[in-house]
C-alpha positions as CSV (number, residue, x, y, z in Angstrom):
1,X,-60.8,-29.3,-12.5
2,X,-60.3,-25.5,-12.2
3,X,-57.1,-23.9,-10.5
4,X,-58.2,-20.7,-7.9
5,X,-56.6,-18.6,-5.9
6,X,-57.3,-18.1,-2.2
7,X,-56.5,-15.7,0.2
8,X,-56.7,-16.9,4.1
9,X,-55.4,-14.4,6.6
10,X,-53.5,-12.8,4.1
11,X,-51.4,-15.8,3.1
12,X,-52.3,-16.8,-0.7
13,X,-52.5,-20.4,-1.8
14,X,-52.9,-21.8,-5.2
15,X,-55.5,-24.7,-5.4
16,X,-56.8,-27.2,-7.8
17,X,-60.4,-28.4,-7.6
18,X,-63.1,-30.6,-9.0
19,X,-66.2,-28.7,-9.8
20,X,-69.0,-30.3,-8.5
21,X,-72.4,-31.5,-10.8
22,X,-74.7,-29.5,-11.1
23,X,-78.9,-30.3,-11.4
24,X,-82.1,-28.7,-11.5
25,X,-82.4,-27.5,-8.4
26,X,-79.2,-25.5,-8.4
27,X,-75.7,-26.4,-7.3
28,X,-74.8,-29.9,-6.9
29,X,-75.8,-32.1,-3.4
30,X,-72.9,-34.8,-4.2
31,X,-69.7,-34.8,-6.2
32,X,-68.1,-38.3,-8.0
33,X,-65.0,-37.3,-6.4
34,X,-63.3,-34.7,-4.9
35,X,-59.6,-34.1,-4.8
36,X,-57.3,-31.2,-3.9
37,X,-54.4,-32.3,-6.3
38,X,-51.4,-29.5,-4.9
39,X,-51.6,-27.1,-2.3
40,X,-48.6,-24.4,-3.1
41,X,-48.4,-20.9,-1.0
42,X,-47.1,-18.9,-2.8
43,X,-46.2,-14.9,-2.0
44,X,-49.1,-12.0,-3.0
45,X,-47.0,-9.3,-5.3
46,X,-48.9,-6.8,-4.4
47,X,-49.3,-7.1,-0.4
48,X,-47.5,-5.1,1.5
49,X,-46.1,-5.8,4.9
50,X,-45.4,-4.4,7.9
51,X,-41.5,-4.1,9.0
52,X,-40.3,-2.0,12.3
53,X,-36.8,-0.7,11.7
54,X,-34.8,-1.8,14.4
55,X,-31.8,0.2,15.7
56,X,-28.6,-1.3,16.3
57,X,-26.7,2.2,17.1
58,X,-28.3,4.8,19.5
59,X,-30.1,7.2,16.9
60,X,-29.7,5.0,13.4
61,X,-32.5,3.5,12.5
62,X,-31.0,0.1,10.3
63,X,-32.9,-1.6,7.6
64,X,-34.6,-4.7,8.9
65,X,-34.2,-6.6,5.9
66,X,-32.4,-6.2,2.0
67,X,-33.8,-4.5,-0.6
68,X,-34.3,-1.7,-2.8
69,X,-35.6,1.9,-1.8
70,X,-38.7,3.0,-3.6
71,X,-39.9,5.9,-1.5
72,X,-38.7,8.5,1.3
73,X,-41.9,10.0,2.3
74,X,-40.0,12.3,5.3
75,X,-37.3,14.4,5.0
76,X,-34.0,15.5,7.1
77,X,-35.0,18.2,9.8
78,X,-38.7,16.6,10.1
79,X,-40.2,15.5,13.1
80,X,-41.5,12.0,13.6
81,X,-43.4,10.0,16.1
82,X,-43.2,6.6,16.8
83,X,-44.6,4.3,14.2
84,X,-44.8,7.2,11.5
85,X,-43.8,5.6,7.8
86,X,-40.5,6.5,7.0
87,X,-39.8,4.1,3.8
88,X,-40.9,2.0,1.2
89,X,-38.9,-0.9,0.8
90,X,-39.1,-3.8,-1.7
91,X,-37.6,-6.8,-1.2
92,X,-39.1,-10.2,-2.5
93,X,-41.0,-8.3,-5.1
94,X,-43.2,-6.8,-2.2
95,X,-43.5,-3.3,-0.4
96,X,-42.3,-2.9,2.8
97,X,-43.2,-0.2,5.0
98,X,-40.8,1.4,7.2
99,X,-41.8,2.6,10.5
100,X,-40.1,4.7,13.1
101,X,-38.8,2.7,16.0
102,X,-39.0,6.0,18.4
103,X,-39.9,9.7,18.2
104,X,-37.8,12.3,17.3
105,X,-35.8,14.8,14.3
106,X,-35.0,12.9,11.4
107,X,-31.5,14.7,11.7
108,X,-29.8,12.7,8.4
109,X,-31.0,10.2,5.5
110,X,-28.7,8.0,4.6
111,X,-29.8,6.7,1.4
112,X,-31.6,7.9,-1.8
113,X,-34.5,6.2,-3.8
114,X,-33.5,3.6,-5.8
115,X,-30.4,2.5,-3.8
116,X,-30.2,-1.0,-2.8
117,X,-29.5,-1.7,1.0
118,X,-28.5,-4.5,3.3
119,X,-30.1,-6.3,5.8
120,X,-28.4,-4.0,9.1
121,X,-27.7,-1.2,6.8
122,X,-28.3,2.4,8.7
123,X,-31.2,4.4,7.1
124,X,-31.6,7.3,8.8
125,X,-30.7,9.0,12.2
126,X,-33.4,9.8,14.1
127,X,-32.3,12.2,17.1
């Protein structure tokens, strides 16, 4: 038995299979037996994923979800567009990206790196 870990459409899933014989002409035509044993998912560390702010006040942009801050690539008086990255969030042990829900100035930052926020929790104000 050997214990792998797969990746399918970016979900990864621990598994536990029986190798099968092997003979002279190269990997094996039959197995005794075969059995998956446990199926777990389980959550990639290092993937990140893909989180649109969403705005619950006209011009904050709120944190979709809690977490820590890691990174504020964009400062206050810069211009954005749509869908540029605004944050790096961790939560769950992975990196969230935060994306800008509109265009505009980035007329305030309301948190630092390294603070931890709440799921609702205004980021910035994007006028």
């Amino acid at each position: 038995m050997k214990k792998l870990r797969v990746t399918v459409a970016g979900k990864v899933y621990e598994v536990i299979v029986e190798v099968l014989e092997e003979d002279e002409h190269g990997p094996a035509h039959t197995a005794k037996h075969t059995t998956a044993s446990s199926i777990h998912e389980l959550t990639a560390p290092a993937a990140p994923s893909l989180v649109h702010a969403v705005s619950k006040e006209p011009g904050n942009v709120a944190s979709p979800l809690a977490g820590r801050v890691l990174a504020i690539p964009v400062q206050a008086g810069q211009t954005v567009r749509e869908g540029d990255q605004l944050m790096v969030l961790e939560a769950m042990k992975m990196n969230n990206y935060i994306y800008a829900p509109r265009s505009g100035k980035i007329s305030a930052i309301l948190v630092r790196a390294g603070d931890v926020v709440e799921e609702g929790q205004a980021l910035f104000t994007i006028l």
